[in-house]
C-alpha positions as CSV (number, residue, x, y, z in Angstrom):
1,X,0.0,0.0,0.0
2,X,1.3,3.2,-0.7
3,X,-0.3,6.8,-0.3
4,X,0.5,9.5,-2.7
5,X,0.2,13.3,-2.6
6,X,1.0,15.8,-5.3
7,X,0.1,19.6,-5.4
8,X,-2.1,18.8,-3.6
9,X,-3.8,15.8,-5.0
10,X,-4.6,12.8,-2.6
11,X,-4.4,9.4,-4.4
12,X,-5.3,5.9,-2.3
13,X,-3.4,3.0,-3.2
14,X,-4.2,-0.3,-1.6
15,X,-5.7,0.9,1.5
16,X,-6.8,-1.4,4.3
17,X,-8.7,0.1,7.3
18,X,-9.7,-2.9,10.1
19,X,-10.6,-2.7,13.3
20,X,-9.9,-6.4,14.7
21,X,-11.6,-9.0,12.7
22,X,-13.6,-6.1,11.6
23,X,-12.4,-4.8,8.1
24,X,-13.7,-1.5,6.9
25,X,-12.0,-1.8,3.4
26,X,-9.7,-3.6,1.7
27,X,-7.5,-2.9,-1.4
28,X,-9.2,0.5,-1.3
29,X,-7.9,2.9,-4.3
30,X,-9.4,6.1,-4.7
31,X,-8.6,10.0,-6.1
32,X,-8.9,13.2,-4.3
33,X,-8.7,15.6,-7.1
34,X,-6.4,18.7,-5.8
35,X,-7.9,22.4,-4.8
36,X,-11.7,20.8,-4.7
37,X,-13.8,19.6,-2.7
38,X,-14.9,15.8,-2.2
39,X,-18.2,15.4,-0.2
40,X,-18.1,11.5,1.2
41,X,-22.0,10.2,1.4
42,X,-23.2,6.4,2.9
43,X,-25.4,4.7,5.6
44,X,-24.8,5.0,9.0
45,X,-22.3,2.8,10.4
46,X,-20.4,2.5,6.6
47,X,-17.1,3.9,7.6
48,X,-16.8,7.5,6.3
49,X,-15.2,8.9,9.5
50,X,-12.5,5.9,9.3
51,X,-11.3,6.4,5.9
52,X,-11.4,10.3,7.4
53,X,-9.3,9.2,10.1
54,X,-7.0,6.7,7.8
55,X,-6.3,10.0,5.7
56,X,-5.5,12.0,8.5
57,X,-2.6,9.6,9.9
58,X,-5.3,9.0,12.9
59,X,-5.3,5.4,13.4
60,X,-3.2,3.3,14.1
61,X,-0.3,1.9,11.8
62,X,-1.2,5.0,10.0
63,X,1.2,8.4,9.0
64,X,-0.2,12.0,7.5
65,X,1.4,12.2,4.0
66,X,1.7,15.9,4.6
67,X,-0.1,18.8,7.0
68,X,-3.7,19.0,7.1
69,X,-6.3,20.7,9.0
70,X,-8.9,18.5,10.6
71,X,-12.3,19.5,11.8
72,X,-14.5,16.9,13.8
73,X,-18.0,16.9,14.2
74,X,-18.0,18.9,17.5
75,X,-16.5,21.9,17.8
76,X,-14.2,20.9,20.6
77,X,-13.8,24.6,22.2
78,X,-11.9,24.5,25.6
79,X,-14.1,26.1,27.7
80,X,-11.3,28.2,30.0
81,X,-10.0,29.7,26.4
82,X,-11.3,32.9,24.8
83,X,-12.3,32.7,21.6
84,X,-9.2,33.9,20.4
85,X,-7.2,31.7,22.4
86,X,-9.1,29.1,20.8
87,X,-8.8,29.3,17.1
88,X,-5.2,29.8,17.8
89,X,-4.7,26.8,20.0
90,X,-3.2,24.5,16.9
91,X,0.3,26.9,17.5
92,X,-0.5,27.0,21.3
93,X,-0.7,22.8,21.7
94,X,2.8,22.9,19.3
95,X,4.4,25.3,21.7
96,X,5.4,28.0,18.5
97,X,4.9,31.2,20.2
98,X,6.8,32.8,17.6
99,X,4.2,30.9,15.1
100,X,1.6,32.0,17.1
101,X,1.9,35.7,17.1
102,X,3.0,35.4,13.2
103,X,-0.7,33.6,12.7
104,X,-2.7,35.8,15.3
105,X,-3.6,38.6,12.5
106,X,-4.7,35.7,10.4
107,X,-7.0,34.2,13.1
108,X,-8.8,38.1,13.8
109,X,-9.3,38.0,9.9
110,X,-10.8,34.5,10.0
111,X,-12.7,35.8,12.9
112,X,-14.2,38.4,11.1
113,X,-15.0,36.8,7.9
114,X,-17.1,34.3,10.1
115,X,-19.2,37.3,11.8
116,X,-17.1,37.0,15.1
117,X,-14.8,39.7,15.1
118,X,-16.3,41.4,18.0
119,X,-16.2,38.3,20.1
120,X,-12.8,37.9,20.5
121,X,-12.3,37.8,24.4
122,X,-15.3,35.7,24.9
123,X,-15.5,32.4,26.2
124,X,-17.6,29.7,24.3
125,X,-19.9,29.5,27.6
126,X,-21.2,32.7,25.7
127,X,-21.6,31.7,22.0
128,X,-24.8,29.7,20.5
129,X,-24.2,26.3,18.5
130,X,-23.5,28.3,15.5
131,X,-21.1,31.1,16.4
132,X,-18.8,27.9,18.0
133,X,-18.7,26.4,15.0
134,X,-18.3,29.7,13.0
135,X,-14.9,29.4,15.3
136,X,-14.4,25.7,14.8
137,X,-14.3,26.7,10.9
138,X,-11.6,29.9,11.6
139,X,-9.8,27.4,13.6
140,X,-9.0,24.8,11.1
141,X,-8.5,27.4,8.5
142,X,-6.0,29.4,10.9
143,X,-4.0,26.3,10.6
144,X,-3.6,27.3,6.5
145,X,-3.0,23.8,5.5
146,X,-3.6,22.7,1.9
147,X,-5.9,19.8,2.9
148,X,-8.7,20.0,5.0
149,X,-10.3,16.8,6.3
150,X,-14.3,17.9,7.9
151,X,-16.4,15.1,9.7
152,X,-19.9,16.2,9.4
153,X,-18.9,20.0,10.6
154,X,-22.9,21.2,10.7
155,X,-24.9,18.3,11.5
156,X,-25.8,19.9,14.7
157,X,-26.9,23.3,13.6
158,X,-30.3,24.4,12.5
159,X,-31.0,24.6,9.0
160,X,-30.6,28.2,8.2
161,X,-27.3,28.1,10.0
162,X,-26.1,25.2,8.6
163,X,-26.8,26.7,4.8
164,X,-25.0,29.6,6.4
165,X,-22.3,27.8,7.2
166,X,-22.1,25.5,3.9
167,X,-22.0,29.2,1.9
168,X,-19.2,30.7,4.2
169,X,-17.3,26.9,4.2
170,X,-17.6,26.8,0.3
171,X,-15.9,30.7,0.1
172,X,-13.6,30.2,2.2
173,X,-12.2,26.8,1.6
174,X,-11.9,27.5,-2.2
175,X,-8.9,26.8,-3.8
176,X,-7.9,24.0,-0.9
177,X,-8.1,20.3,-1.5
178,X,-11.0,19.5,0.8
179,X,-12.7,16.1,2.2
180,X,-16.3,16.5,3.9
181,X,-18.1,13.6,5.1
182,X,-21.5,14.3,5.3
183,X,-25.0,12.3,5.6
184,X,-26.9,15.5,3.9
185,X,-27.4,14.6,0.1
186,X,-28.2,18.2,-0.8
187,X,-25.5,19.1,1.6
188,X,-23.1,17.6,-0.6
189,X,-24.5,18.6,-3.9
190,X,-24.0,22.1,-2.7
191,X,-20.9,22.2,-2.0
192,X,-19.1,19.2,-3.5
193,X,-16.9,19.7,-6.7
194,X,-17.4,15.5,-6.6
195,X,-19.3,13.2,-4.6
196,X,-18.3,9.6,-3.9
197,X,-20.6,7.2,-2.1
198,X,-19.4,4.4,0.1
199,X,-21.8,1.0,0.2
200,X,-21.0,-2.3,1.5
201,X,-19.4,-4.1,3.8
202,X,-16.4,-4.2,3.4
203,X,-17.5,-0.9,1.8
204,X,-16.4,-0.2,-2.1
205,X,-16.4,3.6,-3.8
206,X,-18.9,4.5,-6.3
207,X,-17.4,6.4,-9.1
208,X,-16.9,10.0,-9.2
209,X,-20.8,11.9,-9.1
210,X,-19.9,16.2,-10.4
211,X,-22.9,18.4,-10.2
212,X,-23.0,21.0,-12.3
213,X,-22.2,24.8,-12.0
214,X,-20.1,26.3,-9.3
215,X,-20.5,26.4,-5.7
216,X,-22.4,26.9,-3.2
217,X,-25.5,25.8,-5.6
218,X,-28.7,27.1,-4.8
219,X,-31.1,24.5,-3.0
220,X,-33.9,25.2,-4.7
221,X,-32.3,24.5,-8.1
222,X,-34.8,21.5,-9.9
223,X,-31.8,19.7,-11.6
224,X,-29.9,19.5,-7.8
225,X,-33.2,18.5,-6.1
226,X,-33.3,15.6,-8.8
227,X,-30.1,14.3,-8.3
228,X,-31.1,14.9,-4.6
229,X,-33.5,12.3,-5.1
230,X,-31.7,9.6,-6.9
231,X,-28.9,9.8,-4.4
232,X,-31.1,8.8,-1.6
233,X,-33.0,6.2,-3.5
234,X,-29.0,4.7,-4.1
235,X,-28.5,5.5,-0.6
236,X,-31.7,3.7,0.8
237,X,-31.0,0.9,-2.1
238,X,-27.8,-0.3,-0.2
239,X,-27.9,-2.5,3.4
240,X,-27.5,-0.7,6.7
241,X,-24.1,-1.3,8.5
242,X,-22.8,-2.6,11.4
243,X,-21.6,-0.4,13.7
């Protein structure tokens, strides 16, 4: 098995992801095309977040083929940091203070762009569901990696926020090599340059699924609300998985 990255282009040779006797996938080989996004889509259970994981050097046996930026369901805020504090902590966990105070400007720009600018010295005690993960978001892209890895980064959020959030995500990320995992069809027709669907179990990659135009698309477009359907009739066509 061997995992290759150029410019920045992720390509999956051979991949085997197992937990025990459990195997996620075997002989896995798939493309990450470089500067888009990929939105990851399957059942419950499939093993989205563990090929997330395997790509991020999180598991074990594993190794990051170069720096990325990783951002997890939650937003995993420390509660006793300002919010400032926070979206700088990448440099603060590293121990770079001299990296730190080069990336602060960055991080009150990032702030701002994600309507937080004047909530810099608060705790996230103080912040609703969706200003924390307006943060989460300036934190992984404070970090300025050319791959971002995100693990279902608004499932929790209501839906106006989380269209919000998939607008701001889509401007700001562009240009980056990105990898979303998401269970939201329209989700990932609106801001996937390329969808790929995992089924099975062992789970297999369905080929390469590009919407048109650019993103974010608009919701309410009929051509994205028909591939909207036919991606859950696949989705709902494939057996559950075992957890």
């Amino acid at each position: 098995m061997t995992f290759v990255v150029a410019s920045p282009s992720l390509s999956v040779r051979g991949a085997r992801i197992a937990f025990g006797d459990r195997v996620v996938t075997a002989d896995l080989t798939l493309e990450f095309p470089g500067g888009r996004t990929t939105c990851l889509l399957g059942r419950s259970g499939v093993g989205k977040t563990s090929l997330l994981r395997w790509l991020a050097g999180l598991l074990p046996g594993t190794e990051r083929a170069q720096p990325i930026a990783y951002m997890a369901q939650r937003d995993l805020l420390l509660p006793w940091l300002d919010l400032l504090d926070n979206v700088l902590l990448g440099y603060r966990l590293r121990g770079d203070a001299l990296a730190r105070r080069a990336a602060e400007p960055r991080a009150r720009r990032l702030l701002a762009e994600v309507g937080l600018g004047q909530r810099l010295g608060d705790r996230p005690e103080m912040l609703s569901a969706g200003m924390r993960q307006r943060a989460a978001l300036a934190r992984t892209l404070c970090e300025d990696r050319p791959v971002v890895l995100m693990d279902e980064p608004f499932a929790h959020l209501d839906a106006v926020t989380r269209l919000e959030l998939q607008d701001l995500a889509a401007r700001l990320l562009d240009g980056r090599t990105v990898i979303l995992v998401t269970h939201d069809p329209l989700e990932a027709l609106r801001i996937g340059h390329q969808l790929r669907v995992l089924s099975g179990a062992p789970f297999s990659v369905g080929p390469a699924i590009e919407p048109p135009g650019p993103v974010p698309r608009d919701p309410a477009d009929p051509a994205l609300l028909g591939l909207q359907g036919r991606l859950i009739a696949e989705l709902r066509s494939t057996p559950g998985s075992t957890p």
